[in-house]
N, C-alpha and C positions, 0 to 999 in steps of 0.2 A: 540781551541785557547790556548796558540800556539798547534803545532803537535805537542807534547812533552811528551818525560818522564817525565820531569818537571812540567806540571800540572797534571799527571799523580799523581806523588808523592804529589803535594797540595790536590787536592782530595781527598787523603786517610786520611790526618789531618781533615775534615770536621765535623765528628760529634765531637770528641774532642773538635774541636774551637767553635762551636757550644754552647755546653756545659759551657765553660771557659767564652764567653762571655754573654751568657745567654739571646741568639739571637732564642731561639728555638720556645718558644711557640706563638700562633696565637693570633693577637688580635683583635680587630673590628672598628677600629681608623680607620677615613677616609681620605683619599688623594686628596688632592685638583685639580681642572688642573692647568697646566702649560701654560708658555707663546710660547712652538713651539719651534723651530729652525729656526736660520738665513741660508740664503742662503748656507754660507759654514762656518764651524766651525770646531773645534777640539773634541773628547770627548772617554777619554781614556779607556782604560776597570777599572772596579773597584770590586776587588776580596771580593763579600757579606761573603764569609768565614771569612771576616778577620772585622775588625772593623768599626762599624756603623756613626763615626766622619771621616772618613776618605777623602768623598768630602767635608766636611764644613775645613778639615783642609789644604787640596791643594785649595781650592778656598781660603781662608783668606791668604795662603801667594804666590799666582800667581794669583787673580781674573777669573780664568777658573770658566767657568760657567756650562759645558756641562759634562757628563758622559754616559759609558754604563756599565750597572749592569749586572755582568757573575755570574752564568750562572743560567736562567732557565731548569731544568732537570726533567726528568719522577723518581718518586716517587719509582719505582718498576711494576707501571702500568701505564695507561692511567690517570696520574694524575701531575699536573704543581706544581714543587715545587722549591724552590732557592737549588740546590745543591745536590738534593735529599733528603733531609730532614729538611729542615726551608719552614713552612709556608709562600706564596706569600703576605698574609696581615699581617706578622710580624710588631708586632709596634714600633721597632728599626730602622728598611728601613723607613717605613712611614713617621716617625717621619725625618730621613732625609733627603726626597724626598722633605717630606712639606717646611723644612727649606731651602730647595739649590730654590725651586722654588718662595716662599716669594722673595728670593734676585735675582731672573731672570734669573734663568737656568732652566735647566730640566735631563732629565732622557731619555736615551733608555733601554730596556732590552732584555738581550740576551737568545735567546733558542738555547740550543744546546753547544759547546766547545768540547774539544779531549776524554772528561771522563765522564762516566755516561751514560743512555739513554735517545738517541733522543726522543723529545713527537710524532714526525712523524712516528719512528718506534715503540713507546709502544702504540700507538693509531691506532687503526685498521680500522678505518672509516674516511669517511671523518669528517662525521657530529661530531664524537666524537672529533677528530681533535682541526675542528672548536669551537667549547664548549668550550675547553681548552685554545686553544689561546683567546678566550673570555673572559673567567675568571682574565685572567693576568693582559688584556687590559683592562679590564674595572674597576678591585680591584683597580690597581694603575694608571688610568684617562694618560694611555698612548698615544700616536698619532705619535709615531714611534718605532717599535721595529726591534730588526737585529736578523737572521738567520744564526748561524754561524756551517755551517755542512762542516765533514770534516770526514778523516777515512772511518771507514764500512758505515756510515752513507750517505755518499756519492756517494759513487755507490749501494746504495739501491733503485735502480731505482721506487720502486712501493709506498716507503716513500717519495720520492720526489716529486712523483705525486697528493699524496694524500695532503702534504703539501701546493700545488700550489696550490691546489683546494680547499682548508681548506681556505687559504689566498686572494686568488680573491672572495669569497665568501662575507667574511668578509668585505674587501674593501667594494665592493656591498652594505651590507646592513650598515655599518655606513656612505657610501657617500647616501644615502636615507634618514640618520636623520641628516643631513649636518657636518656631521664628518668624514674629511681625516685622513688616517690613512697610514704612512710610510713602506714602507717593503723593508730595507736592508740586501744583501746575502754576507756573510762574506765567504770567500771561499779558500784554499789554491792557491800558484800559484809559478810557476816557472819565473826566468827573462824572458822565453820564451813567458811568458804568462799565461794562465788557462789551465788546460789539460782538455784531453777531460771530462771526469765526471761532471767538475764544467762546461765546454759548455752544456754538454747534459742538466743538472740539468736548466740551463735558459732559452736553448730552450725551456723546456719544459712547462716553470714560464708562457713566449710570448706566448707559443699557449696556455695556460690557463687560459688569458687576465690578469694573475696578472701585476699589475704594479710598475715593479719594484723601486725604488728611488734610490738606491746607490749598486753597486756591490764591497763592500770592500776586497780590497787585502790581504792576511796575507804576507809580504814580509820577511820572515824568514825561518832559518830551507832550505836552500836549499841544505847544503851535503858541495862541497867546498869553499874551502879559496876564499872571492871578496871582492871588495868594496860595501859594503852593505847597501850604499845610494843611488851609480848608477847602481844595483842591483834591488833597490826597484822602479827606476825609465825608466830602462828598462821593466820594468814587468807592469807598469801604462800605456806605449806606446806601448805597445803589445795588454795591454789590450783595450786603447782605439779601434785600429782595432777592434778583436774580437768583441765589443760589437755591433761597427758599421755595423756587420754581421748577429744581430740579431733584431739589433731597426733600419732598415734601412731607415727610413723615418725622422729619427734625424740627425741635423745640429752639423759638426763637436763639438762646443761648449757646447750644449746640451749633448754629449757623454763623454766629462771632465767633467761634472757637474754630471754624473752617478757615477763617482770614489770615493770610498776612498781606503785611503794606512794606511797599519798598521803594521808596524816593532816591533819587539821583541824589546826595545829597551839593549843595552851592550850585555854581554856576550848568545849567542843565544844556543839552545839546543846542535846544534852543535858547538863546543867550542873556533873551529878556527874561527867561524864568533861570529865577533864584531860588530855591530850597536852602530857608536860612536854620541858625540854629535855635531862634526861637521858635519856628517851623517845625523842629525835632519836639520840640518840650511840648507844643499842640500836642503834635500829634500820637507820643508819648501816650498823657493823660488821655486821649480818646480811646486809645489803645489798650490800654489797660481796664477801665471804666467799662468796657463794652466787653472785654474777654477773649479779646483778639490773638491768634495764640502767637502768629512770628511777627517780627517785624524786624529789616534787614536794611539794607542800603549799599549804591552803587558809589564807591568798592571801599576799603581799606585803605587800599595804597592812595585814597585821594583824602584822607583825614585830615586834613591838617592844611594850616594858611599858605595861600601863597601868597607873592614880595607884594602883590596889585591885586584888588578885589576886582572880579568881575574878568577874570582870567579863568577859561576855560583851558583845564589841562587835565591829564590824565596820572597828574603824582601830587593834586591838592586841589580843593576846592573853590578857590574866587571869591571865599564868603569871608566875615572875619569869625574867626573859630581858634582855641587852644588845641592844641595837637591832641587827637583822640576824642574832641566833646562831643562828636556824635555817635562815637561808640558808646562813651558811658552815657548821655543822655539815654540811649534807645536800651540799652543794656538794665536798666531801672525795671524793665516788663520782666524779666529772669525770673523765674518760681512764683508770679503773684498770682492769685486766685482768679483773675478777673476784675476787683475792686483797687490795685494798684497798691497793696500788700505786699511784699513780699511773703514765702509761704517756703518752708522748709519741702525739700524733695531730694527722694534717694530711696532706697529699699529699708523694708521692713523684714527684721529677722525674728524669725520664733526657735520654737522647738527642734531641738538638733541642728540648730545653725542655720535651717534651710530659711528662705525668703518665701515670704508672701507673693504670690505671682497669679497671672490669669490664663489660665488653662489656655493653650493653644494661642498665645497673642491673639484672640480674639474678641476685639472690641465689638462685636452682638449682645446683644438686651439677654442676659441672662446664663453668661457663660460662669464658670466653674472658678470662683476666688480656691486658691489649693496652696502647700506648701511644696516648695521642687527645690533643689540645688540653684544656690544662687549666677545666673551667668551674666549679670549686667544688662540683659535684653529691656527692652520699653516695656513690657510685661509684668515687671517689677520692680518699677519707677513710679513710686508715690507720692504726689503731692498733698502735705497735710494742710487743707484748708482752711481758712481763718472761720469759718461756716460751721466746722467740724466734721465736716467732711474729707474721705483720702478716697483722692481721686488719682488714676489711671489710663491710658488711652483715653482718654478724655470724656471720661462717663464715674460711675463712682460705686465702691464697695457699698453693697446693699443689702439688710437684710431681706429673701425673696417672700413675696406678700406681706410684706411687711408685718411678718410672725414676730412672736414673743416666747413663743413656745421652747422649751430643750430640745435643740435637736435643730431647728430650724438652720437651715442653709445661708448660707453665704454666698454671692453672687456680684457678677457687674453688670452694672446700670445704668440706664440716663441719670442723671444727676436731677433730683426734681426738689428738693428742700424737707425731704419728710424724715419723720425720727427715724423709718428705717436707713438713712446713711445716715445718722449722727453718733459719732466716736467720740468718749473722750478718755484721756489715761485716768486709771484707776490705780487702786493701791500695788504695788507690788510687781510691779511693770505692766499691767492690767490693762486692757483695752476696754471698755463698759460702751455697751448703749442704750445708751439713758429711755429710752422708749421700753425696751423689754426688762434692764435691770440686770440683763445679764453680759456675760462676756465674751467676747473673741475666742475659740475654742479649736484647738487643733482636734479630730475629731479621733475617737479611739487610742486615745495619747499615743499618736502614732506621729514618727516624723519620716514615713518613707511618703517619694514622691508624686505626688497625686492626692495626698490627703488632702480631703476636702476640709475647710473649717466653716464651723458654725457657730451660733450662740448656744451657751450652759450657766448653769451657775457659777458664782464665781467662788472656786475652792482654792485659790492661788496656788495649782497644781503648776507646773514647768511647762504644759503644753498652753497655757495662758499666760504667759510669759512673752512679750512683745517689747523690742527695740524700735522705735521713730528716729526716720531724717532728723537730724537740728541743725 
């Protein structure tokens, strides 16, 4: 990310900046978890070559809360390092991981980008693989990282295998100590669409039970002069197709909720393509309207004007822009439902403090809504719907068969529109769904972990007693 000479050429600055900032040596500082991500959000790429203030200083002047830290890269060997050479528990990252996530953001990180080598292909095993991606995951108390392969990396058909299986692996055993963990594949693509390489590479994700979460676009770098916002949103309707080809048991909506789009943003590698900021505001609203859940942009550090438009550099974009308007442009997606709302998100707390959460981070048709100890995880990051629906890994609290009955279960769901997800507050901190009449219910007024909840009558007993995001 991008396909470029252009980070081609930043790469090669990397141990110099290294140096200069004095970003290099490891330290043993620990990382706190984070609060997750909302349903759909923005979170740009952010260049760890460059300086360690750099999301505490776009959040204090655009309140963006999200980033993805580029790139994780192979050492020389089967070894996970920021760029190839900075330590993964540097305590300059650390230190501002902890502080974006104190104020309610978080972090993804990226393995992989146009320069360097993939850890897929300097890792010759699976099992080593997996170690690797482990170490990342668990140093910096991750719960979504992105996959951003492209070049030789890409048609390394037997790297991409082992990576699915390194990754479904992992899934596996952190969803056993009830830890979801995200896996976004960042992939190059034409307005056509994905070529075949980036199809081959997810076919192969599906038949290795990974589960994917977002398949991010790189909408840049296509060769000729377009309009390079309905560019980037032809390439999102192509791709919706395609995906529909591969997760064929997902609901049109479901499959916009798999997207993100990531534009170079101003002047692109290729130089006749401009990604302007009315370009942003496009593709924005398309974004949002369809249900799109990320949408990101190459990088941060190019935010902002340079002296000359149509300058290609790697510390501002060529375009005319205010410092930061494509952070906050694309930052407007942050918590909206899909219709370009914005939509409260954050945990729901009941009885005895514990959080509303989904058994096992497990986003499957019918897993176990329950009360457990609140730990920040995606598990227990609800987004309150303008629909009235509170949705969840990207499906939605549901009453199961859509009972009316006392007693009936509480569950997570594809998202379909029926009265069995519709929530709305009732008297007394009450949660009601209006279909049955009855209420959100901790089950056996019990708050030890595991309680399942279901609907009851509503007696405005403490164990119906619910706290909403706002």
């Amino acid at each position: 990310m991008p396909r470029s000479r252009l980070k081609t050429l930043i790469a090669a600055t990397i141990p110099l900046t290294g140096l200069l900032l004095g970003i290099g040596p490891a330290a043993s500082a620990s990382v706190n978890p984070g609060p997750g991500f909302p349903a759909h959000f923005a979170a740009p790429y952010v260049e760890t070559w460059g300086s360690t203030s750099a999301m505490a200083n776009a959040q204090a002047a655009t309140g963006l809360k999200y980033y993805t830290l580029a790139f994780v890269i192979s050492q020389g060997a089967c070894n996970a390092t920021w760029n190839g050479d900075t330590s993964i528990d540097n305590s300059g990252w650390q230190t501002a991981i902890n502080n974006l996530r104190a104020s309610g953001g978080d972090v993804i990180a990226s393995f992989g980008g146009a320069s360097g080598t993939e850890l897929g292909q300097a890792c010759s095993s699976v099992s080593t693989l997996q170690a690797q991606y482990k170490r990342v995951i668990d140093t910096l108390n991750l719960t979504r990282i992105d996959l951003d392969i492209e070049g030789s990396a890409l048609n390394d058909t037997a790297a991409n295998d082992r990576r699915n299986q390194a990754l479904a692996a992992l899934q596996q055993q952190y969803a056993a100590a009830g830890k979801h963990l995200d896996v976004d594949y960042t992939l190059p693509v034409d307005p056509t669409g994905l070529p075949s390489n980036g199809l081959s590479l997810l076919n192969n994700a599906h038949s290795r039970g990974l589960d994917v979460s977002v398949v991010n676009i790189m909408t840049m770098d296509y060769g000729p002069s377009m309009d390079m916002g309905q560019a980037a949103i032809n390439a999102a309707t192509a791709l919706h197709g395609q995906l529909g080809n591969i997760w064929t048991s997902k609901t049109s909506d479901q499959l916009w909720a798999m997207e993100g789009n990531t534009p170079m943003i101003g002047v692109n590698d290729s130089t006749n393509e401009v990604f302007t900021t009315a370009n942003a505001s496009t593709l924005e609203s398309f974004a949002a309207s369809h249900g799109i859940q990320e949408l990101a942009f190459w990088a941060l550090g190019r935010d902002k004007a340079c002296a000359s438009n149509g300058t290609l550099s790697d510390t501002c974009s060529g375009t005319s822009q205010s410092a930061y308007q494509f952070a906050r442009t694309f930052n407007a997606i942050t918590g909206s439902s899909g219709g370009g709302t914005g939509s409260p998100t954050g945990r729901i707390t009941g009885y005895g403090g514990k959080c509303v959460d989904v058994a096992g981070a497990s986003s499957a048709n019918g897993t176990a809504v329950q009360l457990y100890d609140c730990n920040g995880t995606a598990a227990q990051s609800w987004a309150v719907a303008s629909d009235g629906s509170l949705q969840a890994l990207g499906k939605c609290m549901d009453v199961a068969s859509a009972g009316t009955a006392n007693g009936s279960l509480v569950q997570l769901y594809d998202c379909n529109g029926t009265g069995a997800q519709k929530w709305q507050a009732g008297t007394g901190g009450s949660l009601v769904n209006p279909q049955s009449g009855r209420c959100l219910d901790a089950t056996g007024v019990s708050s030890a972990n595991g309680t399942r909840l279901q609907i009851w009558d509503c007696s405005g007993g403490a164990n119906q007693k619910w706290n909403l995001p706002s």
